[in-house]
Residue, then its C-alpha position, 0 to 999 in steps of 0.5 A: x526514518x524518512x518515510x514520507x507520505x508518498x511511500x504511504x499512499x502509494x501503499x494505500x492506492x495499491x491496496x485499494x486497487x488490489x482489493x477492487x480489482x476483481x471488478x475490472x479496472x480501477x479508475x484513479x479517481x475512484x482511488x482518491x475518492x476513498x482515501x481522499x489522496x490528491x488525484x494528480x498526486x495519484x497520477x504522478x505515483x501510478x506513473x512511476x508505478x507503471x514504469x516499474x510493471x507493478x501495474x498495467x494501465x487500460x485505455x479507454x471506457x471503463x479503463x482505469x489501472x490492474x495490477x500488473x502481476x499478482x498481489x501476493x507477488x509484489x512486496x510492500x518494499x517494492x512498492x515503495x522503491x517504486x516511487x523513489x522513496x527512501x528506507x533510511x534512518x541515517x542522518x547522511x542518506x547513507x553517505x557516511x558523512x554524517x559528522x563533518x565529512x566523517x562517519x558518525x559513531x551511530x552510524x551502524x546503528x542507523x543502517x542496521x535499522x535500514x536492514x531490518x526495516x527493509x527485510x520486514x517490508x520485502x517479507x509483507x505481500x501486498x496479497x497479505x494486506x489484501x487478506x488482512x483486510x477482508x479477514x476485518x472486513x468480515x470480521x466486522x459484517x458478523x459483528x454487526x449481524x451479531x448486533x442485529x440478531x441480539x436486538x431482535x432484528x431479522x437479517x434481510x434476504x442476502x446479507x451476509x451470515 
């Protein structure tokens, strides 16, 4: 499968913004500081992006980019297509030309993969990897608390329970 790191990190920019954007604006910089993704490579990715309404850019003071509708209505396949990325496993792109101009005898095989891949991607929200990720998040913040309490540690006034 030819899934490159475009159609990841485009993933996980959006994830990142989806995760921030409570805060206002997320900043492109901000972005590729925490996932250490190139910013010019983010500039390039939020374009495209942006062409296809996935997000909204905000000029100006405090501008930076929001998601252009709701994180649980934007799949992780769209996502992907929006950056041009291809969701094939054929060797020929789909051409049927895989073996001297002529289809090869795994061909269905291959597309079929194609299908399934794509079904499951279009059935994963970005709202979902959002939820996985505070559901981590805070599983790990009790853990911790979990920790300290064992060791004979007090929590401090507003950490979390």
């Amino acid at each position: 499968m030819r899934l490159t790191t475009k159609g990841r990190f485009a993933v996980t920019a959006m994830l990142d913004l989806a995760l921030r954007q409570g805060n206002g604006p997320v900043t492109l910089a901000g972005i590729a500081d925490r996932q250490r993704i190139s910013l010019s490579y983010l500039e390039q990715l939020f374009g495209k992006l942006r062409r296809r309404q996935l997000v909204e850019s905000v000029r100006g003071p405090g501008g930076g980019y929001c998601l252009a509708k709701a994180a649980h209505d934007i799949s992780v396949a769209e996502i992907i297509q929006a950056v041009d990325e291809p969701i094939d496993a054929t060797q020929c792109g789909g051409k049927e030309n895989c073996l001297e101009e002529h289809r090869c005898m795994t061909h269905d095989l291959w597309a079929s993969l194609n299908v399934t891949i794509f079904e499951y991607l279009a059935s994963v929200s970005l709202g979902q990897l959002v939820d996985n990720q505070r559901a981590k998040e805070h599983a790990c913040d009790v853990a911790v608390l979990q920790d300290k309490r064992a060791n004979g540690s007090k929590p401090t006034a507003g950490a979390p329970v």
